[in-house]
C-alpha positions as CSV (number, residue, x, y, z in Angstrom):
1,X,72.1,111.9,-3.4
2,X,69.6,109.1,-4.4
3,X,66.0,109.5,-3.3
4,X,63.4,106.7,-3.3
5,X,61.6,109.4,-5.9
6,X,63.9,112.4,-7.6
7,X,63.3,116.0,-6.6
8,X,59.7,117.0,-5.2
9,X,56.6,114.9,-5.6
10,X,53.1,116.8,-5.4
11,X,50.3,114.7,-4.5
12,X,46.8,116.1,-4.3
13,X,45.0,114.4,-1.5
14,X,41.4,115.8,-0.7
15,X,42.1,119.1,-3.1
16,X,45.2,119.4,-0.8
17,X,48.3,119.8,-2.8
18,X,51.1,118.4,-0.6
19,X,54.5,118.5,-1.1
20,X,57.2,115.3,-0.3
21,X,60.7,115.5,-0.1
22,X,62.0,111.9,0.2
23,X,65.2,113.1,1.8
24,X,63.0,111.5,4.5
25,X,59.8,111.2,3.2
26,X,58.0,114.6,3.3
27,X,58.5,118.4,2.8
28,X,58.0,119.0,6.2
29,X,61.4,119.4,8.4
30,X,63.5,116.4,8.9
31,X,63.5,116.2,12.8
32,X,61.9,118.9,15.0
33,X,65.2,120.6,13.9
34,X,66.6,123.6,12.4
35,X,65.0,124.1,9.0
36,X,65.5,124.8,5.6
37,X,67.5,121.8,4.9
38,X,65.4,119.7,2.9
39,X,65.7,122.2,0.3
40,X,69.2,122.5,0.9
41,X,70.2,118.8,0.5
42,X,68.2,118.6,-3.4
43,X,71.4,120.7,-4.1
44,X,73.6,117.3,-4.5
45,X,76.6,117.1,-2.5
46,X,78.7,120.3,-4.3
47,X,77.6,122.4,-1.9
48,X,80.6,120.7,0.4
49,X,83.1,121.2,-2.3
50,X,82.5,125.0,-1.6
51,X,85.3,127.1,-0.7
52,X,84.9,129.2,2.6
53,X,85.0,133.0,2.3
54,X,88.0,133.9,4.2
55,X,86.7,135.8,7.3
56,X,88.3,138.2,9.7
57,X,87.8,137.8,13.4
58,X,88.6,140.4,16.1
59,X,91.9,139.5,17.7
60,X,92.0,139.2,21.3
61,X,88.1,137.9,22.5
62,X,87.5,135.5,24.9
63,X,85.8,132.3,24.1
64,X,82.5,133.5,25.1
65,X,83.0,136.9,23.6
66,X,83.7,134.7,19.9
67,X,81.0,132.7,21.0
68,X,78.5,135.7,21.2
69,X,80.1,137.4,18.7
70,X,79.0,134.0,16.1
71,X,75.0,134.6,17.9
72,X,75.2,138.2,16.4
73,X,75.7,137.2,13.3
74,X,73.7,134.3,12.7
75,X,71.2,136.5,13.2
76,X,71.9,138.0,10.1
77,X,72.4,135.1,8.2
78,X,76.4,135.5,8.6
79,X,77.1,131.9,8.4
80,X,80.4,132.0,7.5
81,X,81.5,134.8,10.2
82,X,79.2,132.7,13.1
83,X,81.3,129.4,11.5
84,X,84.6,131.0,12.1
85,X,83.8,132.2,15.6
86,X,82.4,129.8,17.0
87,X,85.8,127.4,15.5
88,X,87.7,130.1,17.9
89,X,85.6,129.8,20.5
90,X,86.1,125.7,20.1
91,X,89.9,126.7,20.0
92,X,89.9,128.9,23.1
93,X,87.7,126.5,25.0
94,X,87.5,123.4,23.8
95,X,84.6,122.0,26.2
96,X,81.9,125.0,25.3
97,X,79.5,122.6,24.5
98,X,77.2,125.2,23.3
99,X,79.5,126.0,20.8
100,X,79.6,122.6,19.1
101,X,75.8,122.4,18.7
102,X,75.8,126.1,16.8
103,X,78.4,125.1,15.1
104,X,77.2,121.6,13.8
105,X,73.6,123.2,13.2
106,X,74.7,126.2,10.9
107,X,77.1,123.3,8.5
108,X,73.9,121.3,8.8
109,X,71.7,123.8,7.7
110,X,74.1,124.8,5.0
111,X,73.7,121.1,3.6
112,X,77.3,120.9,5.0
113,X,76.7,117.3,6.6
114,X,79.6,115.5,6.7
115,X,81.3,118.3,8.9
116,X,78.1,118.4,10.7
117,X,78.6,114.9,11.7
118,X,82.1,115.7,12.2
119,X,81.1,118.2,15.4
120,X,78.6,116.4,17.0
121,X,81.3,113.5,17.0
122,X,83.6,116.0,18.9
123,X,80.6,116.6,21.0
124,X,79.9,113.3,21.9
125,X,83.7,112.8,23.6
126,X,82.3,115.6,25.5
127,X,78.4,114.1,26.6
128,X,78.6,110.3,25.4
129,X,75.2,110.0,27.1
130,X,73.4,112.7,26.0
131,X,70.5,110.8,23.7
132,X,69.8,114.3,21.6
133,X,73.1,114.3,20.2
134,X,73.3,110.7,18.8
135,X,69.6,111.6,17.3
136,X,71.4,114.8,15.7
137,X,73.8,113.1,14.7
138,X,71.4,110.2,13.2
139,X,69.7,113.2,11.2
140,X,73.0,114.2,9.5
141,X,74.0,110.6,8.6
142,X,70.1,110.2,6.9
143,X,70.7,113.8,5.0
144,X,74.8,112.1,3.7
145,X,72.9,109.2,2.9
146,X,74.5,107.1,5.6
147,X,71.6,105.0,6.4
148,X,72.6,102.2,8.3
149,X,75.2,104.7,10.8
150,X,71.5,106.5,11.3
151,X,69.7,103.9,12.2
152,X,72.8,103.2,15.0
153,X,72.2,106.5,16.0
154,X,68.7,106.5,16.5
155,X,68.6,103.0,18.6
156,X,71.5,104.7,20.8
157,X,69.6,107.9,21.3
158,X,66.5,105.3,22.7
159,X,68.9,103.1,24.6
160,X,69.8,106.5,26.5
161,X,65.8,107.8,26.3
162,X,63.2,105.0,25.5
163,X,60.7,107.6,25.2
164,X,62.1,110.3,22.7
165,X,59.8,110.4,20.2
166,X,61.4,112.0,17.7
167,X,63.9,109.3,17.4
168,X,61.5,107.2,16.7
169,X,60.0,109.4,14.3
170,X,63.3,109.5,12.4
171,X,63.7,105.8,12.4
172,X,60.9,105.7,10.4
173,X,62.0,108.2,7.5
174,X,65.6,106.2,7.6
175,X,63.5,102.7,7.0
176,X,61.7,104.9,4.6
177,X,64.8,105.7,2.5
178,X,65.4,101.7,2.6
179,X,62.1,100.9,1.1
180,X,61.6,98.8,4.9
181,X,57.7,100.2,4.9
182,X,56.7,98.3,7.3
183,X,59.4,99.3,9.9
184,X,58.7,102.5,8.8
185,X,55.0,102.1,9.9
186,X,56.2,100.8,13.3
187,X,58.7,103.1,13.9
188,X,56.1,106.7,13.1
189,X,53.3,104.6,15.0
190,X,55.5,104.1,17.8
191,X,56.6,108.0,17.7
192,X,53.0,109.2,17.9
193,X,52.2,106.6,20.7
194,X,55.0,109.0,23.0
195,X,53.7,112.2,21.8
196,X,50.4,112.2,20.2
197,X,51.2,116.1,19.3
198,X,54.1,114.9,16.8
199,X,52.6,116.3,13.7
200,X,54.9,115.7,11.5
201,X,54.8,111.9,12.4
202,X,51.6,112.2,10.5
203,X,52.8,113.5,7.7
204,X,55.7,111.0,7.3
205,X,52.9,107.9,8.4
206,X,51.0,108.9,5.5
207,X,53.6,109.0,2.9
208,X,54.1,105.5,3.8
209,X,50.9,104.7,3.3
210,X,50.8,106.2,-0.1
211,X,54.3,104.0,-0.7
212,X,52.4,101.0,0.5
213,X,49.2,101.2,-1.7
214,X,47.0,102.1,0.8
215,X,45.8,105.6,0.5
216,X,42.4,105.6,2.8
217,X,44.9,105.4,5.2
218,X,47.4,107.9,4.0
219,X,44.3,110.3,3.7
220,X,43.9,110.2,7.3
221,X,46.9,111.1,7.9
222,X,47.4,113.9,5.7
223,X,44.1,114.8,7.5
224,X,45.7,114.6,11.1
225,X,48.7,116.8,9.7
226,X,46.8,119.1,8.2
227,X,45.0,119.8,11.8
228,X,48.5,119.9,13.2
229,X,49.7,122.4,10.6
230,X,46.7,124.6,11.2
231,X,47.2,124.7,15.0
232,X,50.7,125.4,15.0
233,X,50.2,128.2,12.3
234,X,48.0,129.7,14.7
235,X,50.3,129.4,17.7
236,X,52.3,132.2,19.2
237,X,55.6,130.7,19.0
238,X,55.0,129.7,15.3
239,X,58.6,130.2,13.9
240,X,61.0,129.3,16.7
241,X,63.3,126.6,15.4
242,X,63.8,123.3,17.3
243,X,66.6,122.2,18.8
244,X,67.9,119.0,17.3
């Protein structure tokens, strides 16, 4: 996958060492999503050509029994046994919703995004004006490099919900990838205008700042993440993941 700068950057910004991934345009998780993907997409796109371990489901379940039986082992980090039941769930029922969004999250946290993309479109026949989906789908068209098809995603999810935020937020790390800075101004601006608690919008703000020469600017907001980062570190729920 091309990058606007290969692998990891470190900049040290006010004896802060901080780390950008410019599969967007910082370390920090790509939407308010599921996580460890950043690191997962440096792997170049072999990781699709992998060959699924063959898995053996109980016979007989219900759709909802499958479906909870995928849950358990998720838990475990069972990807490909969750994968394969929630596919039989999906067979069984083929309107379980919930099934298509754990299903597209563990392929997309696998770095797995163009069957990713290929669930939430299966899910969109199902909602086709549900806004979060089009931005989940946006987010796995930016990870497969499909910039332009994310930034249709991301104007769809805000013609369904002018206010999501974190649309706008990933608008800006898709005009980011495009070397469109000032868009990508706009667009992170915009997002923290909607939700001033958005930290990560800081974080992405100030890499463009740092793309665009000016780095008072991007020292501020390193400065506003780092507050962020602090206060979630400190918060109860620290850990949960997001739903995309």
């Amino acid at each position: 996958m091309k990058m606007i700068g290969k692998n990891l950057q470190i900049l040290t910004i006010s004896g802060t060492v901080l780390f950008m991934s410019l599969h967007g345009c910082s370390k920090k998780e790509v939407s308010e999503v599921v996580s460890k993907n950043e690191e997962a997409a440096t792997e170049e796109t072999s990781v699709e050509q992998e060959v699924k371990k063959e898995v053996k489901l109980p016979e007989k379940m219900s759709a909802s029994e499958y479906y909870n039986y995928g849950l358990e082992h998720i838990k475990k980090g069972g990807f490909d046994e969750a994968i394969a039941a929630w596919e039989r769930a999906l067979e069984l029922e083929p309107t379980m919703i919930n099934a298509y969004e754990k299903l597209a999250k563990a392929y997309y946290t696998q770095g797995k995004f163009t069957k990713a993309g290929e669930i939430y479109r299966k899910e969109l026949t199902l909602k086709p004006d549900e806004p979060m989906i089009y931005y989940s789908l946006g987010v796995v068209y930016r990870m497969n490099e499909q910039l332009e098809d994310a930034i249709k995603m991301q104007k769809q999810a805000l013609s369904l919900n002018p206010k999501l935020a974190s649309a706008y937020n990933e608008l800006g790390l898709t005009y980011c990838k495009q070397k469109k800075l000032d868009e990508a101004v706009t667009a992170h601006k915009t997002a923290l205008e909607l939700d001033p608690k958005l930290g990560t919008a800081h974080n992405y703000l100030g890499v463009v700042y740092l793309l665009k020469g000016m780095s008072a600017e991007a020292d501020a907001e390193f400065n506003e993440f780092k507050k962020y980062d602090a206060e979630k570190k400190m918060s109860p729920s620290h850990g949960g993941a997001s739903s995309h």
